[in-house]
C-alpha positions as CSV (number, residue, x, y, z in Angstrom):
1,X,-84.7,-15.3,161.2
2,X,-82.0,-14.8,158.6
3,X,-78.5,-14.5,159.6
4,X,-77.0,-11.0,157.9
5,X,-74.9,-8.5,159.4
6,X,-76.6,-6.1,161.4
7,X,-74.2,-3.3,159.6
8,X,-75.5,-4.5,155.9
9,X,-79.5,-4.2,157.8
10,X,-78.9,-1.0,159.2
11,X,-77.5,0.3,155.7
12,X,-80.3,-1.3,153.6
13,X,-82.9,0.0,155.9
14,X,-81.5,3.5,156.2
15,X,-81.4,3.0,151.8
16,X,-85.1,1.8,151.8
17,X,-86.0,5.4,154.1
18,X,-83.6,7.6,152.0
19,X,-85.4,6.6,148.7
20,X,-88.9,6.8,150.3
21,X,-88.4,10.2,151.9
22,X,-87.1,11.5,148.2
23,X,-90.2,10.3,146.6
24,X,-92.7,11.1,149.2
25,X,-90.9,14.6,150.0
26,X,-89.3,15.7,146.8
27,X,-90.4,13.6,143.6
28,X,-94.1,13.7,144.0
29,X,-94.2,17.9,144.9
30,X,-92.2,18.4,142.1
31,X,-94.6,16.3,139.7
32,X,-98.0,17.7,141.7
33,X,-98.9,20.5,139.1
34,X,-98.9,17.6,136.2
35,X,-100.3,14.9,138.7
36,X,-102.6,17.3,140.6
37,X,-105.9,16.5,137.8
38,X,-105.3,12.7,138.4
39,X,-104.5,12.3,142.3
40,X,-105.6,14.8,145.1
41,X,-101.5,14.3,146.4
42,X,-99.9,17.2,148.5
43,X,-103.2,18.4,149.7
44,X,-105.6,17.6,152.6
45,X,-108.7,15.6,151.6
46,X,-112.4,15.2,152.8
47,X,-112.0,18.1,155.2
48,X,-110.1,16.7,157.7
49,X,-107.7,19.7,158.2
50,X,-110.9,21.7,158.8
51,X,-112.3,19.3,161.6
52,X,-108.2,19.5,162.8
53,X,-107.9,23.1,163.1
54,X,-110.7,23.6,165.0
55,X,-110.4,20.9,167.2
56,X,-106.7,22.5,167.8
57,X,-108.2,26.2,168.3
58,X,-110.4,24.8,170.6
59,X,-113.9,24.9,168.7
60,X,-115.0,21.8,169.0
61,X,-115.6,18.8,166.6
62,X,-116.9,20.7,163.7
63,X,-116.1,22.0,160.3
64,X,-116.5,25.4,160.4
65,X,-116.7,27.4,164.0
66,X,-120.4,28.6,163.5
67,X,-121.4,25.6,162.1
68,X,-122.8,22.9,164.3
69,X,-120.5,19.8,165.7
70,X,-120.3,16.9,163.1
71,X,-121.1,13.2,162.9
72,X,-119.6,13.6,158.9
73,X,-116.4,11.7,160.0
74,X,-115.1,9.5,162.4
75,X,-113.1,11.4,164.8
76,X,-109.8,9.3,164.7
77,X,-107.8,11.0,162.0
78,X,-108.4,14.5,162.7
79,X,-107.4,14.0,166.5
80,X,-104.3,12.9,164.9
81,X,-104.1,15.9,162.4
82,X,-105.1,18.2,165.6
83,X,-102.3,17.3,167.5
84,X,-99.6,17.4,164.4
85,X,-101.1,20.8,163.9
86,X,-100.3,21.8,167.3
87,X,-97.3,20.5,167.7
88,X,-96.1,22.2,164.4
89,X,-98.6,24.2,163.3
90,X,-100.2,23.5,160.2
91,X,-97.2,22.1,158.3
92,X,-98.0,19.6,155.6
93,X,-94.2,18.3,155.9
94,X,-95.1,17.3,159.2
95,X,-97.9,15.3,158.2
96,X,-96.4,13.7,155.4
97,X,-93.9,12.4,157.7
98,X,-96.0,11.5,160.1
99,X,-97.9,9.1,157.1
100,X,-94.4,7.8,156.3
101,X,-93.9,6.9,159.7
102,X,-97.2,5.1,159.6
103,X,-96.3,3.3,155.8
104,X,-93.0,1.4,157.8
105,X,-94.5,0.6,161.1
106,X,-97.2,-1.0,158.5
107,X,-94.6,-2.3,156.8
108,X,-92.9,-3.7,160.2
109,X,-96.3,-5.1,161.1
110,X,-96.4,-7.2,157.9
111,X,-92.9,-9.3,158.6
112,X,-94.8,-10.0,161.9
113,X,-97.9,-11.7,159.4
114,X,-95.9,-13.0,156.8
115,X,-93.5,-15.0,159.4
116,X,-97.0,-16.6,160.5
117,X,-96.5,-18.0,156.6
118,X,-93.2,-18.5,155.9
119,X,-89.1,-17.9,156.4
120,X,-88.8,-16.8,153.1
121,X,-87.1,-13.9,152.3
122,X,-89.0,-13.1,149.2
123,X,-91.7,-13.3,151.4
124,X,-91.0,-11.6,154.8
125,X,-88.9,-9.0,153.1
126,X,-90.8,-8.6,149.8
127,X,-94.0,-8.0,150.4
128,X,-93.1,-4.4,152.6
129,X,-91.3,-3.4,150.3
130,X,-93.8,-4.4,147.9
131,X,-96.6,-2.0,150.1
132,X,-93.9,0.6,150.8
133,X,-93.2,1.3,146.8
134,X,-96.7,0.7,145.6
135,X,-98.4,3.8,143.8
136,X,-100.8,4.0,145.8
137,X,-99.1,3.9,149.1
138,X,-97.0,6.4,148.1
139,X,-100.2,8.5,146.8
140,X,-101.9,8.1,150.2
141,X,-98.7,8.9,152.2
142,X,-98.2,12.3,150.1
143,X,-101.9,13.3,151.2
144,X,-103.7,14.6,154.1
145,X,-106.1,12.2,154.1
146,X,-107.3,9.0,156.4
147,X,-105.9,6.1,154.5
148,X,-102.5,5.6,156.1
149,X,-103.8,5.6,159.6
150,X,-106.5,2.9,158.7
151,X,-104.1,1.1,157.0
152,X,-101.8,0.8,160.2
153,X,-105.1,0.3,162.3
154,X,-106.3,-2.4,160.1
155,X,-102.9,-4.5,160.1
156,X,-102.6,-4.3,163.9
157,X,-105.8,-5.5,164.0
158,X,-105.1,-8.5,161.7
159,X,-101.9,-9.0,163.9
160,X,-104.4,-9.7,167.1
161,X,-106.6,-11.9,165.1
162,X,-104.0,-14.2,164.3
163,X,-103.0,-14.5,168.1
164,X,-106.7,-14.5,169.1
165,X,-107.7,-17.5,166.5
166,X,-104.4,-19.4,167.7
167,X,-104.7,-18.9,171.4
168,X,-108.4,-19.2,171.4
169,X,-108.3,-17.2,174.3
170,X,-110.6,-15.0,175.9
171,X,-107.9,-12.3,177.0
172,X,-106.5,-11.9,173.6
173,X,-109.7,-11.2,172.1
174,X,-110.6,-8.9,173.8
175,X,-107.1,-7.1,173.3
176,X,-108.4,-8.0,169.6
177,X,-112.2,-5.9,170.1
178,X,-110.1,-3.0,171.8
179,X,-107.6,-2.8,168.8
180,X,-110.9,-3.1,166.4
181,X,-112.6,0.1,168.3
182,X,-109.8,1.9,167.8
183,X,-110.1,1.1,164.0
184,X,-113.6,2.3,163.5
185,X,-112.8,5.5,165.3
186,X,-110.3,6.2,162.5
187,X,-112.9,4.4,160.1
188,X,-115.9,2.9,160.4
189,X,-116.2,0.3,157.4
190,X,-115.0,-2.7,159.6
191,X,-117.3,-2.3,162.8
192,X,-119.3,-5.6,161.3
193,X,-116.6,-7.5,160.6
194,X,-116.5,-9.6,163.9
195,X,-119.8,-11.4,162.3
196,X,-117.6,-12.3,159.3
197,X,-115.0,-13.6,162.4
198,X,-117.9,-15.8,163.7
199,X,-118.6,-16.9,160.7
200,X,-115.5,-18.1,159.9
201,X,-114.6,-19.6,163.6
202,X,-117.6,-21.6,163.2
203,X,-116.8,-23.3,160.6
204,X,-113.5,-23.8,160.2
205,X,-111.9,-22.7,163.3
206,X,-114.2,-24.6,165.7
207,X,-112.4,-27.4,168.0
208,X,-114.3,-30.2,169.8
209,X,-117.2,-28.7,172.1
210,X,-115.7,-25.2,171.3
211,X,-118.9,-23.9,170.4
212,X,-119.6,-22.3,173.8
213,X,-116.0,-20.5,173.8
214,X,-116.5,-19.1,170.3
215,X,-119.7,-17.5,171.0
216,X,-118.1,-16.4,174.3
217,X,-115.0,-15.1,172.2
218,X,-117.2,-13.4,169.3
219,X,-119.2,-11.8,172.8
220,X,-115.9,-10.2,174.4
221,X,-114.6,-8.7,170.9
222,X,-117.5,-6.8,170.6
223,X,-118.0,-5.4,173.8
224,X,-114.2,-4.1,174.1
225,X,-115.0,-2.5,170.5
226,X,-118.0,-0.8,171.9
227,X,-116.4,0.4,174.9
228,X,-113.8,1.7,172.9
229,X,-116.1,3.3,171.2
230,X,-118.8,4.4,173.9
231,X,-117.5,7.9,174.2
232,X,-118.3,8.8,170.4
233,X,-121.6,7.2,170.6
234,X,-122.6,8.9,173.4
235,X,-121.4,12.1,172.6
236,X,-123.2,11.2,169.3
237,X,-126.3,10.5,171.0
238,X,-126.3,13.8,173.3
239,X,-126.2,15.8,170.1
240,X,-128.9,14.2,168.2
241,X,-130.8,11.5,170.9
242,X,-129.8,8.7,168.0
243,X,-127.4,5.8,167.8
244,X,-124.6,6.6,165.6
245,X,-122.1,4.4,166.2
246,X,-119.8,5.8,163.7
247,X,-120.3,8.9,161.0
248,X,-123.2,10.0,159.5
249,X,-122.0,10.3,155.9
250,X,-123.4,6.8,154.6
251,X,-126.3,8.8,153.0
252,X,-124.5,11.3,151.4
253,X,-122.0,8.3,150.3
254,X,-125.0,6.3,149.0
255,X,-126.0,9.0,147.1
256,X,-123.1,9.8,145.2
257,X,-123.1,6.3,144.5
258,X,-126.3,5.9,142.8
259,X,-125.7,9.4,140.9
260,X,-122.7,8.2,139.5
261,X,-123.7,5.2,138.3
262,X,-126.8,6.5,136.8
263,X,-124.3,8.9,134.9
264,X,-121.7,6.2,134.3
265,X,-119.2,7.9,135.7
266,X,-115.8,6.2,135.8
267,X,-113.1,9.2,135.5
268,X,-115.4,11.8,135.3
269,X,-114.8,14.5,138.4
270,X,-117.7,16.7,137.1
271,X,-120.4,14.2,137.6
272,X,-119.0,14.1,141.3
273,X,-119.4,17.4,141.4
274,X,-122.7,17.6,140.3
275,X,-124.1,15.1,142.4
276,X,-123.5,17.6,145.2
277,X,-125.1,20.2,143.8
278,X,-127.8,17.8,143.7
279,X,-127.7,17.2,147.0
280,X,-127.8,20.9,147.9
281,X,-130.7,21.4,146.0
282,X,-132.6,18.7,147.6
283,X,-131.5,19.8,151.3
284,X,-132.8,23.5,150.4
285,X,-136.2,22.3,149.1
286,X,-136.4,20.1,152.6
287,X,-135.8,23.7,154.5
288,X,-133.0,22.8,155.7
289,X,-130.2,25.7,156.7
290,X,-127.0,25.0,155.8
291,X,-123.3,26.1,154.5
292,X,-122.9,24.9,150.7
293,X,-120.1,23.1,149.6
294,X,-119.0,19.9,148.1
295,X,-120.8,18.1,151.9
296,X,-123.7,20.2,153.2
297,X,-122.5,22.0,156.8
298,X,-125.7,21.8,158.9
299,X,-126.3,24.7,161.9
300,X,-127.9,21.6,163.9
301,X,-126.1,18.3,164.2
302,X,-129.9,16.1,164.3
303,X,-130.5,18.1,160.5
304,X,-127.1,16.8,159.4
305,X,-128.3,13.1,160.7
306,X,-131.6,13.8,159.6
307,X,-130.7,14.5,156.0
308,X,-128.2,11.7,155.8
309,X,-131.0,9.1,156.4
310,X,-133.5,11.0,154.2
311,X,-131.0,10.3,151.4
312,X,-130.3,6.8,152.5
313,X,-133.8,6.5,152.4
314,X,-134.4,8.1,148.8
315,X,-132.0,5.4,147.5
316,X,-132.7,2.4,148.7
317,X,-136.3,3.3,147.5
318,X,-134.7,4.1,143.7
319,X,-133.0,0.8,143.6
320,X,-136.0,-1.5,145.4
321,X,-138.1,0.7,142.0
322,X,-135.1,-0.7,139.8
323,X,-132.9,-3.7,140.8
324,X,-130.7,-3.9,137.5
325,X,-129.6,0.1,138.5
326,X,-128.7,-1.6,141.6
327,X,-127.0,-4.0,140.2
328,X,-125.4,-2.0,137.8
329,X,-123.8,0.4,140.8
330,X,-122.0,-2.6,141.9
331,X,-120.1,-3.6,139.0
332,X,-119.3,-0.1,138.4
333,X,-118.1,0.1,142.1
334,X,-116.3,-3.0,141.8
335,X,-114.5,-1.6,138.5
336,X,-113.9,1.9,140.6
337,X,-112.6,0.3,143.9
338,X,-109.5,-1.3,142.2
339,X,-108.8,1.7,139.6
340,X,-111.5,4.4,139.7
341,X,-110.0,8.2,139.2
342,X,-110.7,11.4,138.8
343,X,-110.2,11.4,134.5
344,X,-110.1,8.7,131.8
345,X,-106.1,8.9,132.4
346,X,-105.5,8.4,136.2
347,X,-108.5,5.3,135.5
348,X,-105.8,3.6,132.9
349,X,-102.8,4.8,134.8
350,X,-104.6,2.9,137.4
351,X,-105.8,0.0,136.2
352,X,-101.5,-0.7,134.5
353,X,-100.7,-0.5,138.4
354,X,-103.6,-2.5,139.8
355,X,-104.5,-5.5,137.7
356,X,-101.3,-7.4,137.6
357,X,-100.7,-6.9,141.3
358,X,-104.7,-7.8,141.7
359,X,-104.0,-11.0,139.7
360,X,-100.2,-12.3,141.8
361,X,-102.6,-11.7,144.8
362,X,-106.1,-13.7,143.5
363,X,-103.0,-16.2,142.4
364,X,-101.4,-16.9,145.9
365,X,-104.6,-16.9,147.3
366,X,-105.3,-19.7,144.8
367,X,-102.3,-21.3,146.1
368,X,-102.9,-21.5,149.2
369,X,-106.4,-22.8,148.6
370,X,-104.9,-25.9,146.1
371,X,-102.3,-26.0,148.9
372,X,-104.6,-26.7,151.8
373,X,-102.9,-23.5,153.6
374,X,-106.2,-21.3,153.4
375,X,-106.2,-21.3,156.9
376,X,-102.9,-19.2,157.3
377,X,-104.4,-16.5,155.1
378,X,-107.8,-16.5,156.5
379,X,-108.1,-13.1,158.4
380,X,-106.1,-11.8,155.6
381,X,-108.7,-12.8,152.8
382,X,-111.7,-12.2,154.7
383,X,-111.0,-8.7,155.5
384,X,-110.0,-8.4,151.8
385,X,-113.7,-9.7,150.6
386,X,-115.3,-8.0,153.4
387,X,-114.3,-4.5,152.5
388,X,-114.9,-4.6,149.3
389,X,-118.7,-6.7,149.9
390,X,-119.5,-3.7,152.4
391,X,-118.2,-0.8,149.8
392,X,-119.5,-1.6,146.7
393,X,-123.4,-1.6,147.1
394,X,-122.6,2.0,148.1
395,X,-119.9,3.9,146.9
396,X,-116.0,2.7,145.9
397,X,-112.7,4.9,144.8
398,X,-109.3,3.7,144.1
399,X,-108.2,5.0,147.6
400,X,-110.2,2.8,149.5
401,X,-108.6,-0.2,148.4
402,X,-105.0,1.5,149.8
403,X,-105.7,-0.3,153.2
404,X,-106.1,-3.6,151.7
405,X,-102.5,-3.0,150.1
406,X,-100.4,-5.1,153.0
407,X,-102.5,-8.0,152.9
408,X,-103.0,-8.0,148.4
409,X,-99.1,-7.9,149.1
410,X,-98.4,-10.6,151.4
411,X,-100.6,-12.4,148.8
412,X,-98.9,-11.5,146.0
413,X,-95.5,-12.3,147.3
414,X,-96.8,-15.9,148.0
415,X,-97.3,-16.3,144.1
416,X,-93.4,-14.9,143.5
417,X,-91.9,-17.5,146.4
418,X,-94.2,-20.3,144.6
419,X,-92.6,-19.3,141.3
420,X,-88.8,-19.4,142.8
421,X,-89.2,-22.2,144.2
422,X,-90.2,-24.1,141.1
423,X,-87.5,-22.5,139.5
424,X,-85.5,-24.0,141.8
425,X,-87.0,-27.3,141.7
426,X,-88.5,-27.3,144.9
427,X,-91.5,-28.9,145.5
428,X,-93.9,-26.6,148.1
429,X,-95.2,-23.3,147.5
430,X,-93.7,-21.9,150.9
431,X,-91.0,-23.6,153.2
432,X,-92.0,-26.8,155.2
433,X,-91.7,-25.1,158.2
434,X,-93.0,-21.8,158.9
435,X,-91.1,-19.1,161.6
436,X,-92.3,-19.9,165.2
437,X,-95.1,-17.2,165.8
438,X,-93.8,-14.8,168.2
């Protein structure tokens, strides 16, 4: 691609891993007692190390080892965690590295997109390093949490779309659907996003009596998703005789949601707080038996469904009773999915980091679109609107929008080679010819 000498590579790679392993390893411990009120870095998150250890002990797919087996989260992640914890025991260095090893292969991945764009250097080399040194990556990668993994999962899966779309063949989407299974294991968020695909393909992406083919195309992705996914969702089904295709956590999500915005809370961890304890009380006035905590532990896995879809229920009700609360939830969410934290503080800290690097990626994207090259971003900037469109209604934090970081990147880096290259006096936003796909 560019001709450098493989010595000067190796020694700026090796460089990039030193400086990353300082900060994920040394810099952010160090800082985690004045850091620890904004960010939940150097700790496990949501749970999943409870799920891990007893998977590893050999306890099943549960939280705690008298409670019953869980739907609460997909089981991707805390396979992963299991077998880290196995391997090492439960060492959080180990799984720290394990995220960084994730944060490059995702950054690898993205030369692979950004090639599909452009030769530029700027571009193909700036925009990892761009997603490697972001706060937020570096957040996620210092926690035992979900959002590296889906990160990686997410950007091979763009990587497959982009072959899929150009080949237009059947083979390599279903490669695509299997790729996409394997994503909603780890998170389930982006199980509908094949209709967004369809979409797309059948309007812009549909050749001369194609029609046929893209249904046929749209018809294999799915079907290698769901046979990915078959085992969960019939393990799923054994346990509570309903289809649950991926966690059962979308009414405790939903009802955070609506509590939060009914307390406008942006930065504001007690309100969080107390809309479990809300939910506790509701789940013991419904007779239900159960473990307390921040999520309620259910002795029977159909209760823990039940109760989920009772409170799914209860909300949609509250908002169908009062559209403007509805809408109200979605600007907050939009607000909290970009810079949403924990105080007032980590909300501006936040908001320094994300709105510039929001506004160079809304900018390529706007470049692209003046440029007639929307079609090279497409996957890219549907995914982007999807997973916000899908979050929003419901519940948003800053840390979901840590998957989205490769492709905002990518985007953002197009804005910095259209800038050079009118500094330069050169007349396209990216070069004339982009790198052979490979």
């Amino acid at each position: 691609m560019i001709c450098r000498p493989q010595s000067l590579v190796i020694g700026w790679f090796l460089f990039i891993v030193v400086v990353n392993s300082i900060i994920l390893l040394v810099l952010i411990p160090e800082a985690s007692s004045s850091i620890g009120r904004f960010y939940s870095g150097n700790q496990y998150a949501d749970g999943y190390d409870q799920l891990a250890v007893n998977l590893a002990e050999g306890n099943g797919y549960r939280f705690y080892p008298d409670t019953a087996k869980t739907l609460l989260r997909e089981p991707g992640y805390p396979i992963l965690l299991a077998g880290i914890f196995m391997a090492f025991g439960k060492n959080f260095a180990a799984v720290k590295l394990t995220n960084m090893m994730l944060a490059f292969a995702v950054a690898y991945l993205m030369t692979r997109i950004a090639r599909k764009l452009s030769s530029s250097l700027l571009l193909v080399l700036g925009s990892p390093l761009l997603f490697l040194f972001h706060p937020e990556t570096l957040i996620a990668e210092s926690r035992g949490g979900v959002e590296i993994l889906f990160t990686f999962m997410l950007t091979v899966y763009i990587l497959t779309v982009y072959r899929a779309v150009k080949s237009n063949r059947w083979w390599d989407y279903l490669a695509s659907g299997g790729v996409l299974g394997l994503t909603v294991l780890v998170r389930g968020t982006p199980i509908l996003f094949p209709f967004v695909l369809l979409g797309y393909l059948l309007l812009f992406e549909r050749r001369e009596n194609q029609m046929v083919a893209v249904f046929r195309n749209f018809t294999v992705m799915a079907i290698a998703m769901f046979t990915v996914l078959s085992p969960w969702i019939i393990r799923n089904y054994s346990l509570t005789a309903k289809f649950v295709p991926t966690a059962s956590v979308l009414g405790v999500s939903a009802h955070t949601g609506l509590y939060l915005s009914r307390h406008q809370a942006i930065g504001n961890v007690l309100v969080d707080r107390q809309a479990a304890w809300e939910r506790s009380k509701l789940a013991h006035e419904l007779g239900y038996h159960f473990k307390d905590g921040y999520y309620q532990y259910f002795y029977s896995t159909s209760d823990e469904v039940s109760f989920s879809q009772y409170l799914f229920k209860k909300v949609v009700h509250e908002y169908e009773s009062s559209p403007m609360l509805f809408i109200r939830t979605i600007g907050l969410n939009l607000l909290k999915f970009w810079c949403g934290g924990k105080t007032w503080k980590s909300v501006a800290m936040n908001a320094i980091v994300q709105f510039p690097f929001l506004a160079l990626a809304i900018m390529g994207f706007v470049l692209c679109l003046r440029n007639d090259r929307v079609k090279d971003i497409a996957p890219m900037a549907l995914l982007i609107i999807y997973i916000v469109a899908v979050s929003i209604p419901i519940l948003a934090q800053a840390r979901y929008g840590e998957p989205l970081i490769p492709f905002l990147s990518i985007l953002a880096c197009i804005t910095l080679v259209t800038a050079q290259r009118r500094f330069n006096g050169a007349r396209y936003m990216l070069h004339e010819a982009p790198t052979p796909c490979s």
